[in-house]
N, C-alpha and C positions, 0 to 999 in steps of 0.2 A: 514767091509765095502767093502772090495775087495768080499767078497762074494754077495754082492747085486751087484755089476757093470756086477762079470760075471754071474748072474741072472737074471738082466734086459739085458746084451748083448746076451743072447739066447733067452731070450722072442721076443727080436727083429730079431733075424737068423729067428725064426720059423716064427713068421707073415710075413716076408718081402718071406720066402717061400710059402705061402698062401696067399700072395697076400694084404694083409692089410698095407697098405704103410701106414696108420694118426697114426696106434696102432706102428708098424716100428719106424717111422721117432720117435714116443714117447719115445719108450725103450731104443731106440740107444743114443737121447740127456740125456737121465735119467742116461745112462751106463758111458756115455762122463764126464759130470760132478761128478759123484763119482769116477769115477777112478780118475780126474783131483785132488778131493778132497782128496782121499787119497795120491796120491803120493804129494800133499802139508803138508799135516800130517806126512809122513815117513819120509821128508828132513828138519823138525822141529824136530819131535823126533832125529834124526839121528844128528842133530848141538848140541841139547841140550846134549847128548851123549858125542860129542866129547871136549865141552866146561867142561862137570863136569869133563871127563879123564885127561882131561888137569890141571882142577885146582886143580884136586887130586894130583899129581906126582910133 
């Protein structure tokens, strides 16, 4: 999923360099929310992680 965010955040580097600010502003929201989305994913796996280590030991 990190690999779409920084997929869609270079779709949006290159059009905001050519000038297409609506395809831009598109790629950049699209990029914004999956990274948002995955770094809420990483800090869920990452609890679940720490709660099984724990109640392993």
């Amino acid at each position: 999923m990190l690999r779409w965010a920084l997929m869609f955040f270079i779709v949006a580097l290159v059009a905001a360099l050519f000038g297409f600010t609506g395809i831009a502003a598109g790629a950049a929201s699209i990029a914004k929310i999956l990274f948002f989305v995955f770094v809420v994913i990483f800090l869920i796996s990452l609890l679940f992680g720490l709660a099984k280590r724990s109640s392993v030991s």
